[in-house]
Phi, psi and omega in degrees: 000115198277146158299161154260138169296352196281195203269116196310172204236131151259148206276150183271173182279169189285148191285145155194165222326329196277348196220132163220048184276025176246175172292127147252128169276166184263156208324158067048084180339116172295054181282083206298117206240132171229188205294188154327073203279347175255173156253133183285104175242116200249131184230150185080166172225163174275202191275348190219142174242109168277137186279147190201133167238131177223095162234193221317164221229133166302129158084352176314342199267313157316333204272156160281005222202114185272140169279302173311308181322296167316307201287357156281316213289294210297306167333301183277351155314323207280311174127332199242054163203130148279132158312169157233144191304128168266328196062223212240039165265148189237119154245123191240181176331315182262003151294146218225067191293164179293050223303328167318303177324316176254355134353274193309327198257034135079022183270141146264351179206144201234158209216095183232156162186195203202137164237111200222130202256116215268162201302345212255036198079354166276140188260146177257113169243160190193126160245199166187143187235163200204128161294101199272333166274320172298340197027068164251115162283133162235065175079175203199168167213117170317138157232171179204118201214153156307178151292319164316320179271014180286328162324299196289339196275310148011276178307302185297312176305317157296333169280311154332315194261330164285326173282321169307302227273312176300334206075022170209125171344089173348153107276013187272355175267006173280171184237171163252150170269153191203183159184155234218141127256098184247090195059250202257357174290090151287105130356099155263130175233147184258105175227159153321129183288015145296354183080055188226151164082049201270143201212121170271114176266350146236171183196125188190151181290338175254161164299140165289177140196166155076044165303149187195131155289150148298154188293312183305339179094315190286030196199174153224101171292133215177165168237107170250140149325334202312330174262044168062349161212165183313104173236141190260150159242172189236136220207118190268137172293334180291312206244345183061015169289101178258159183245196153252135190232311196203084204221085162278171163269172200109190188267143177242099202191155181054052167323130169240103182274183183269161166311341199268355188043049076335312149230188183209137169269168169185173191272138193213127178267346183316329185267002193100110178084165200230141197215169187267149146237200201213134174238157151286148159351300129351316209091319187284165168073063174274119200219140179258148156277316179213133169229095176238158140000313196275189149290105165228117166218198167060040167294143164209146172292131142312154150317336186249014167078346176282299218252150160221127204243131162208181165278138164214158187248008197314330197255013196111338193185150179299117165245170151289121158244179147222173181201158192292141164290007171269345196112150175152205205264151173225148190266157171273169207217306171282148171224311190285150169084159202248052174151103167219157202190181173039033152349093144246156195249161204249136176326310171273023164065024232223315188231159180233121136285122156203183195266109153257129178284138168228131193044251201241016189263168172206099180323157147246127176233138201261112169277139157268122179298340181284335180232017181050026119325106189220151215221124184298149192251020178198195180217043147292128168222068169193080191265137174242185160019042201308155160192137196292127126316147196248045122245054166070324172305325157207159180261149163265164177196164164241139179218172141274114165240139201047038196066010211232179193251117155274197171210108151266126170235162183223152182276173202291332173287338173073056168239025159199102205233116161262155183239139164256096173321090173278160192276339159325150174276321199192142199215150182180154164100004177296112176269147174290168171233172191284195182271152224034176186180000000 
């Protein structure tokens, strides 16, 4: 896996009460964070492993948040990085490592950095990433963050070292969405896309389903029970202030938004049988999409807002379709197998997910859309709700494995799949969220 060549980022001097001239990230969802909820278990690799040795960050011990830590756990999630043993060494950002030295201990790219906690409480993090067979520095970057917010710098910092070295965008600061049934408790929850920091944004005695992000990262579209029957709300993750988007009679369900966070399509009964529209944001400009017979449920926008992909029973048994998003004639998309479903698209719009049944299993499977090729991406079989990281490289899904209710993620080829155990009786219904927060 080849490095990038470009010209290393220099680090600014440390900051102090009189100077706030770094990058701050912004606060920490106002949210009740609650405990750990998964255990990380990870399997398979990619076709190629770059050796990375990152070990602890100065002063990190001190810290609320071990920062190096993370930013190895998240590297070795991915599937394309071996840790390298470090042991009990502490390396920071200003150091002027040996590369022979970390030659011999089999490192190709090397991690160093420091956490220092500034007078007015706030932290200062600084890395730095180094090519070890070129002994090349390539650059480093600062933050200054709360303590709520040392995860994300984490978290940003593993995107970083991951975007030099791959040539591709990152995900580990982005976050997922979920829902937890614990007796008679439905859940929403907001976690680190590791399952980390879990921040509940409902909590009801009825169901949640159908979590759907804003394209911006700020908002969650959902379906709740709490009035005995399916209503959609629109919900801000920073302030929890919510609205009602959509509560006709009838069943109100599976919200999608367009790429543009202008409108959302979703399933609506109000006219009798349940079929799609499409609204503004707002709640105004309520428009049908399809008046066919059948079940049309499950929208999800193409990327580029020309499409709309759903479910339909139109032919006899649940396929995937599409139809332009202004309205028009719609295509069938699935052929194999008599039960398919939960349609998602990959950002670039290129691959399709979705859940197929074979007998009594039920799959997640990826089509290319281009040559309608398509592949399982495991061999769990009792799979839900796939959804694209939004760069593309792995899907989320909830399944049962070993008996127990996981959050699976895999990558689209399915050789590097982590399962986050949940501690939960049940979890299901999990989304990716965009690039920002």
């Amino acid at each position: 896996m080849p490095l990038s060549d470009r010209a290393p980022v220099p680090l600014p001097a440390r900051p102090s009460m009189l100077r706030r001239g770094l990058l701050a990230l912004p606060l920490a969802v106002a949210l009740p964070t609650a405990q750990a909820q998964f255990r990380v278990e990870i399997s398979g690799v990619g076709a190629t492993q770059l050796p990375i040795a990152v070990p602890r960050f100065r002063d990190e011990a001190a810290a609320p948040q071990p920062v190096g830590a993370i930013v190895r756990a998240d590297l070795e999630r991915s599937g394309l990085f071996r840790p390298v043993d470090t042991e009990t060494l502490v390396l920071t950002e200003t150091a002027q490592p040996v590369m022979t030295d970390w030659r011999g201990r089999g490192a190709d790219a090397l991690v160093g950095g420091s956490v220092l906690r500034l007078a007015d409480g706030r932290y200062d993090v600084r890395y730095r990433l180094w090519d070890v067979v070129k002994g090349a520095d390539l650059g480093g970057q600062s933050y200054v963050v709360t303590a709520a917010d040392l995860r994300l710098a984490a978290h940003r910092i593993a995107d970083a070292v991951y975007e030099r070295l791959t040539g591709e965008k990152g995900v580990f600061s982005t976050r997922i969405a979920y829902v937890t049934k614990a007796g008679g408790r439905h859940t929403l929850w907001v976690t680190d896309a590791d399952g980390e920091g879990a921040q509940s944004a409902l909590a009801s005695p009825e169901p949640i389903i159908s979590p759907a992000w804003s394209p911006d990262g700020r908002e969650l579209a959902y379906v709740s029970f709490e009035s005995r029957k399916a209503v959609v709300y629109v919900q801000e993750i920073a302030s929890g202030r919510r609205r009602t988007l959509a509560n006709f009679r009838g069943s109100n369900s599976a919200p999608a938004w367009s790429p543009d966070g202008r409108q959302l399509a979703m399933t609506l009964s109000r006219d009798g049988g349940s079929q799609l529209f499409v609204m503004g944001r707002d709640g105004e400009g309520l428009k049908r999409l399809t008046s066919s017979g059948a079940i049309d449920t499950e929208a999800t926008w193409a990327p580029d807002g020309r499409q709309i992909y759903f479910v339909s029973d139109r032919g006899g048994s649940p396929q995937v379709y599409r139809l332009p998003a202004a309205g028009g004639n719609a295509e069938r998309v699935t052929f194999d197998g008599a039960y398919n479903i939960s349609p998602a698209l990959s950002a670039d719009g290129k691959l399709l997910a979705y859940v197929a049944r074979s007998g009594g299993a039920f799959r997640v499977q990826v089509m290319e859309l281009a040559t309608g090729a398509t592949r399982p991406l495991g061999d769990t079989t009792a799979d839900e709700s796939p959804s694209f990281a939004p760069n593309g490289r792995l899907l989320i899904y909830a399944t049962r494995d070993g008996g127990r209710d996981v959050l699976m993620t895999s990558s689209t080829d399915g050789r590097i799949k982590t399962r986050l155990v949940s501690t939960q009786a049940d979890v299901r219904e999990p989304v990716w969220g965009p690039y920002g927060r």
